[in-house]
C-alpha positions, -999 to 999 in steps of 0.1 A, spaced: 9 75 -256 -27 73 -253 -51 105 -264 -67 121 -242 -104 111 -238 -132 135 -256 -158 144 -220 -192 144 -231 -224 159 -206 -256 144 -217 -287 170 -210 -322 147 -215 -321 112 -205 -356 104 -226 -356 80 -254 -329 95 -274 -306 107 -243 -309 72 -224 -304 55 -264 -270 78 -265 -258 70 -231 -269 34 -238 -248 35 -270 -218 50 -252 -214 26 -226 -223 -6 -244 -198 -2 -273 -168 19 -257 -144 3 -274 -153 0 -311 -162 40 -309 -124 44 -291 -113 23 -319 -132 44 -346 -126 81 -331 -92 72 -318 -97 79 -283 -115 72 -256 -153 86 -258 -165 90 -221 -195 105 -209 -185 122 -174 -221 141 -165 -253 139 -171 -288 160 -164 -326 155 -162 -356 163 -142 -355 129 -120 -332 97 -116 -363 79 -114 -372 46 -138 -339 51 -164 -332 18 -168 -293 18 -166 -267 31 -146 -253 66 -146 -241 66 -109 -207 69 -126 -216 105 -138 -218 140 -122 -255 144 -117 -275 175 -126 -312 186 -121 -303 215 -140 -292 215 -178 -281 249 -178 -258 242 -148 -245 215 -163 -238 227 -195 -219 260 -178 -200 241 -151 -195 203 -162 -157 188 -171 -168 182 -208 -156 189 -238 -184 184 -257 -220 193 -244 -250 169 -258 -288 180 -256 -314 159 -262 -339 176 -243 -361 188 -275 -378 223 -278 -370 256 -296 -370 276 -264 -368 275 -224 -342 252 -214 -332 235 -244 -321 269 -257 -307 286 -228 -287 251 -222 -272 256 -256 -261 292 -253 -249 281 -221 -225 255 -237 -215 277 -263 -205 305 -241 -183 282 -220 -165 270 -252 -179 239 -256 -184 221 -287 -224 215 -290 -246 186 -308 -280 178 -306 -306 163 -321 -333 191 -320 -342 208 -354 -369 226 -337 -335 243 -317 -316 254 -353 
């Protein structure tokens, strides 16, 4: 029987976020293989839609991180948004407080 797949929400679709969702979609399989299950990104949140440069119509799409993080069907919430404070934070407390396993890139945020 297959494992279930691990839900990820992507908040900041910058350099790093658009390199993670990049990542996630070009090499599905080998990180399935690796993890031993499916890795599948199911939402994702920025300011604007506008000039990615790949596809993310397959996603639930939020303008709000803090939404997102609160009400998205992930398991595991990722922000890349960068900042000690604001919306990187209150995104975080957000995911935590829902149960979700966090990660981020942001040392400024630690």
């Amino acid at each position: 029987m297959p494992k279930e797949a691990l839900k990820v929400a992507i908040a900041g679709l910058g350099t790093v976020g658009g390199g993670t969702v990049k990542v996630l979609q070009n090499h599905a399989d080998e990180i399935a293989a690796r993890c031993g299950r499916p890795v599948v990104i199911t939402a994702v949140a920025a300011l604007s839609k506008e000039g990615l440069g790949f596809d993310i119509s397959g996603y639930a799409w939020y303008d709000d991180a803090v939404a997102m993080a609160k009400d998205a069907d992930a398991d595991v919430f990722v922000e890349l948004i960068g900042g000690s404070e604001g919306v990187a934070r209150a995104a975080v407390e957000a995911a935590l407080n829902a149960g979700r396993h966090v990660v981020t890139a942001n040392k400024a945020l630690i």
